[in-house]
C-alpha positions in Angstrom: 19.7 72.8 126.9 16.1 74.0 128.3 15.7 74.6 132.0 12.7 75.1 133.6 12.8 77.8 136.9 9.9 79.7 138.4 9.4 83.8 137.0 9.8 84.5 140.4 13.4 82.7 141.3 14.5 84.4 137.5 13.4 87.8 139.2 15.1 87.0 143.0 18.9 85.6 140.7 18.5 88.6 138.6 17.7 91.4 141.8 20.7 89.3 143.5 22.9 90.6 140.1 25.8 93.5 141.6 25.5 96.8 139.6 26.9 96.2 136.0 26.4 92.3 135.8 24.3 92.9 132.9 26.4 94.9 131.2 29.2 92.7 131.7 26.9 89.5 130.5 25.6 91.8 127.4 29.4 92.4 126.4 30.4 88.6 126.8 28.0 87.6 124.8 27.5 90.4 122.4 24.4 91.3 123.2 22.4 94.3 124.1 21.9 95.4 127.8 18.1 95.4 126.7 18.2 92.1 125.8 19.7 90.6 128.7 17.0 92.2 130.8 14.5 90.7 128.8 15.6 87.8 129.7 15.4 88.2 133.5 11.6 89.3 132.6 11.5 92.8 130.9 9.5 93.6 128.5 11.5 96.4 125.8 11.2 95.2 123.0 12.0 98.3 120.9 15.9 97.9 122.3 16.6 94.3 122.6 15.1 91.0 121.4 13.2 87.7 123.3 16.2 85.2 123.9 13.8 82.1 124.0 11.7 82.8 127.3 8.5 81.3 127.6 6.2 81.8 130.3 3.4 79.7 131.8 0.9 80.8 134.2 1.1 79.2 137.6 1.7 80.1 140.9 5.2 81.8 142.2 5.0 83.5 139.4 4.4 81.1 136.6 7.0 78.4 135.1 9.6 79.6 133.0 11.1 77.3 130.2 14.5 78.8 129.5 15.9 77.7 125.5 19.2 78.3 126.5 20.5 78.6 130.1 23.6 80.4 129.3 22.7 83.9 130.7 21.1 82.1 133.7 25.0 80.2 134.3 26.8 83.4 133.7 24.6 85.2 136.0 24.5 82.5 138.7 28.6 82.6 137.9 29.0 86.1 138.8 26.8 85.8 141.9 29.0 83.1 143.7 32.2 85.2 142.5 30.4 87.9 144.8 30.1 85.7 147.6 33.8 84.5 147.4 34.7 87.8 147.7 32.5 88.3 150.5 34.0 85.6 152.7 37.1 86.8 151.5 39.3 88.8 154.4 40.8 92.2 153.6 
């Protein structure tokens, strides 16, 4: 299903990411590391593919149309898991 976010709030859920989340999105859905970043707004091409990203000039950043939201739902996934275990006492 297509969602529509700004390029900007793409960049701020994918600097919000802990260390590996995009390795650990790549191997869940069989994908390369490179193409997961592309996703998020990176641009290597020669390592990993476009996963139906299309940008439109505007302001914060420009409108992103998203084909398929599942990266952005795993991603947002794995940044409330790091919250729970935030509040969560030792």
């Amino acid at each position: 299903m297509p969602k529509t976010i700004t390029f900007n709030e793409l960049r701020r859920i994918k600097d919000s990411l802990p260390d590996g989340a995009t390795h650990v999105i790549a191997d869940k859905l069989n994908l390369s590391v490179e193409t997961v970043r592309n996703y998020f707004g990176g641009a290597n091409y020669d390592l990993g593919t476009i996963m139906g990203v299309h940008i439109e000039p505007g302001p914060d950043g420009g409108l992103v149309i998203l084909d398929d939201d599942t990266i952005l739902e795993m991603a947002l996934d794995i940044i409330e898991q790091k919250k729970e275990q935030i509040k969560q006492p030792l």
